[in-house]
N, C-alpha and C positions, 0 to 999 in steps of 0.2 A: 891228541885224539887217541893215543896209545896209551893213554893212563901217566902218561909222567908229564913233571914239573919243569921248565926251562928259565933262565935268566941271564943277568939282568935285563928286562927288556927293553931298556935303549942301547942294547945288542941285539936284538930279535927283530924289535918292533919298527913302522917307519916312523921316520920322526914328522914332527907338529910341523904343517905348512906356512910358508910365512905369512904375513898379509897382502893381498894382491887388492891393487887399487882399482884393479876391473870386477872385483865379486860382484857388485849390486848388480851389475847388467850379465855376469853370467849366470848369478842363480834368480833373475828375475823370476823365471817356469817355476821356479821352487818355492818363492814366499809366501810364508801364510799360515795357517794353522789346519794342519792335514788329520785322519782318524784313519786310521786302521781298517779296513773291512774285510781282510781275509788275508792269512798266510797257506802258504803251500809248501810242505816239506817233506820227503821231498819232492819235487813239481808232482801234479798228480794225488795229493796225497793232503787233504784238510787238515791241519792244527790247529788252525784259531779262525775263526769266524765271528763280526760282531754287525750288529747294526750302527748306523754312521754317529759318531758322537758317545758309542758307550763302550769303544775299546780304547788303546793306547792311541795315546795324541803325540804328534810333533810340529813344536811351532819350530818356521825356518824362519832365519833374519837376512836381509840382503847383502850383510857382511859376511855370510858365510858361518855363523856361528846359529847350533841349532838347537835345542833340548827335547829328548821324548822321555818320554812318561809311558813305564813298561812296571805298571802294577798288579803282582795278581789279583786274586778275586779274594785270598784271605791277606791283608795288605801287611799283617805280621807276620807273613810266610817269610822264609832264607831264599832257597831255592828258583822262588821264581821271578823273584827280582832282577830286572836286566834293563831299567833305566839309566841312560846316558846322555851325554852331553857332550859338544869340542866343535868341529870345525867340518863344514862343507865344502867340495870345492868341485869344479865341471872338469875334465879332461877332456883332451880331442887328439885322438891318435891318429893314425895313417887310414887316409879314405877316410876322412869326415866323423868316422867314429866319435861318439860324445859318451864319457861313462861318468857317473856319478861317486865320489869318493868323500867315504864321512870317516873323520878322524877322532876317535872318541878320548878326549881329552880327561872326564869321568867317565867313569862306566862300573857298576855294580857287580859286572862280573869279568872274571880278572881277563888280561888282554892275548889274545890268540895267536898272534906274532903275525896273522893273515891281515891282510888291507880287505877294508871294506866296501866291495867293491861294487857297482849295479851298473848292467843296462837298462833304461828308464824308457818308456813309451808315456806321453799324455794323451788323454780321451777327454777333450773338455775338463771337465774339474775332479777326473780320476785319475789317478798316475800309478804304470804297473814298473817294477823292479824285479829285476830277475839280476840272479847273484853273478859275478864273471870274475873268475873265469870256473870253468868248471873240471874238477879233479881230483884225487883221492882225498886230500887236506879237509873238505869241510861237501858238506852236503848241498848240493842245489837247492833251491829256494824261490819262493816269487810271491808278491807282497802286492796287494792294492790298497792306496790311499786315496780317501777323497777326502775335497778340501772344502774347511767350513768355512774358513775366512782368507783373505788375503791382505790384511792389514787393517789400518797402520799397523807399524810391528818398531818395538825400541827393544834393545836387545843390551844388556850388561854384563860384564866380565869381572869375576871377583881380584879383588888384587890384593887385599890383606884384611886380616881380623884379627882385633888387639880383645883379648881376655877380661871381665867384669874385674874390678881390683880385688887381688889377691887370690884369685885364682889361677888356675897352673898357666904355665906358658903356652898358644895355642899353636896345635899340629897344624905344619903346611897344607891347605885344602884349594884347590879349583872349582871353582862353580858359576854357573851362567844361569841370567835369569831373562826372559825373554817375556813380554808384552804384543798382544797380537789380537785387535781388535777390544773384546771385551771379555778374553781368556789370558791367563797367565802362566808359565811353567818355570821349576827352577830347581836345579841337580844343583848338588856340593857335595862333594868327596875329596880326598886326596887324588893328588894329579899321578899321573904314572910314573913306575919307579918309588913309591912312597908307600910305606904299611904294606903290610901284608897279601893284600887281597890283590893289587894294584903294581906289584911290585914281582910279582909269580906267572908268569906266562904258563897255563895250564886250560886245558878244554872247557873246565864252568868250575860254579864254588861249590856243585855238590863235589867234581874231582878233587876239588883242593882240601876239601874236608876231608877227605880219605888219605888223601894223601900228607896230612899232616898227623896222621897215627892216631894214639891216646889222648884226647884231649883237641884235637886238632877243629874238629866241629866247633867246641865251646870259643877258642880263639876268634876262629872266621866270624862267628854268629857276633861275640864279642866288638868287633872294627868294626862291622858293617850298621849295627844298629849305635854306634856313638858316634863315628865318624861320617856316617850317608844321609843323605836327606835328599829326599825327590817329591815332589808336590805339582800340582795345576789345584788351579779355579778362576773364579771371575771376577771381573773389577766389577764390583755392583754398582757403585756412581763412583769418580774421579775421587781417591785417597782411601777408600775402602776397598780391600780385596777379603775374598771369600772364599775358603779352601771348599774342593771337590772331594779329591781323591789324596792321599799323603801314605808314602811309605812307612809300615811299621804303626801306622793311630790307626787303626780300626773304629770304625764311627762319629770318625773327625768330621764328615761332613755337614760343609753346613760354618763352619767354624769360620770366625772373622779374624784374620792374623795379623790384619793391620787398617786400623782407623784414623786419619789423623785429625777427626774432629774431636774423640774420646782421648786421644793416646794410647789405646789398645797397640799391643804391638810394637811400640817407644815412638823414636822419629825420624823421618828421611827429610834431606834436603840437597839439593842440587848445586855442586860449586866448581866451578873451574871443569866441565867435562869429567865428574865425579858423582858419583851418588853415594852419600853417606848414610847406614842407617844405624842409628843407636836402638838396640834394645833392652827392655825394661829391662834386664840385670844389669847394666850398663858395659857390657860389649858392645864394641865397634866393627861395622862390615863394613870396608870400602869399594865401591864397584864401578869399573871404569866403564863409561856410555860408550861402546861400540857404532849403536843405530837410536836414531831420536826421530821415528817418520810421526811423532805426534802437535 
């Protein structure tokens, strides 16, 4: 917050929670495909205001694994990208207390060393967050999401991607892609600890651009649009999806990224609790099925 850089942060940061075989029944209130309708920062104080459906989206999955979709308004902006992806999980502390902890496994902008933390109220199918704890570290906040859908929801975890032949060896990346109802969302970046942006525990990536001197902007700008990719849209019928919104393509909407009566987009197939997708340059993405409610 003071303008400086800190690391590594798997010395800062907390670490990735493990898999808990009670997630589905404790983030039951959570799943589903939520929108944004108003931030407050801090409390008091409007940032962002949308109507339901045309601000940032988060689909949750009953495993705990979530992805939102935080695009600005010019989608090849730097600055205001802050879509994420990683793990959900409920806390219940002394006196019943229940707090909300999302652990951003990607995230577009670099990590804060703070835990993400909410206390959560639901109103029927609006849900408010207000940040905890509260303290000099980071500003208060309060968040409402309503929710468009509540499933089904199948949710996958990247686990490896082999290179088109002859191209370079590919950078270690994390990425979740999550299905929920008749919308899509899906982040990939480097996991933490990895490149530059992801590996700098610092306040946002305008601070880290500053703080990387001469030339430090063109680097950050550099990782972020080769190695980030954040997207939503909609399965228009089963095997076609249809991109909305996409980090960095301005005007992409509208765009079909995967057909598999055409082969637009190469090919997925499902084998052993795996989803393979080959695409047309003939890269390989393997993605382990976390949730399959379809």
């Amino acid at each position: 917050r003071g303008g400086h850089a800190i690391g590594p942060p798997g010395r800062v940061c907390p670490r990735a929670p493990e898999e808990d075989e009670e997630a589905s029944q404790k983030n039951a209130a959570y799943v589903g495909t939520w929108s944004l309708l108003k931030r407050e920062e801090p409390v008091g104080t409007t940032l962002d205001e949308h109507t339901a459906g045309d601000g940032p989206l988060r689909l949750q999955a009953p495993s705990g694994i979530f992805a939102e979709i935080r695009i600005p308004s010019q989608p090849d902006s730097i600055s205001g990208q802050a879509s994420s992806a990683g793990f959900h999980s409920v806390v219940e502390l002394s006196g019943g207390r229940k707090f909300s902890v999302r652990h951003r496994a990607v995230d577009f902008q670099p990590p804060s060393g703070c835990v993400l933390c909410t206390q959560v109220k639901f109103d029927r199918e609006v849900m408010g967050e207000l940040s905890h704890p509260r303290g000099p570290c980071r500003d208060e906040y309060i968040e409402a999401w309503t929710r468009l859908s509540g499933g089904p929801v199948a949710a996958l975890e990247l686990i490896s991607e082999t290179p088109a032949k002859g191209a370079p060896a590919a950078k270690s990346r994390a990425g979740y892609w999550i299905f929920c109802d008749s919308r899509f969302a899906r982040v990939i970046g480097p996991p933490r600890g990895e490149g530059l942006v992801a590996s700098t525990c610092c306040k946002s990536v305008d601070q880290l651009c500053i703080l990387g001197g001469p030339g430090g902007a063109r680097i950050v700008h550099e990782e972020l649009r080769s190695s980030y990719e954040a997207l939503w849209g909609r399965v228009e019928v089963p095997g076609r999806l249809r991109v909305s919104r996409q980090a960095w393509r301005p005007g992409v909407e509208g765009e079909v990224i995967f057909d598999a009566s055409t082969g637009a987009g190469g090919s997925i197939t499902l084998s052993h609790g795996e989803v393979i997708h080959r695409l047309p340059n003939g890269a390989e993405q393997r993605w382990r099925v976390r949730d399959w409610g379809f």
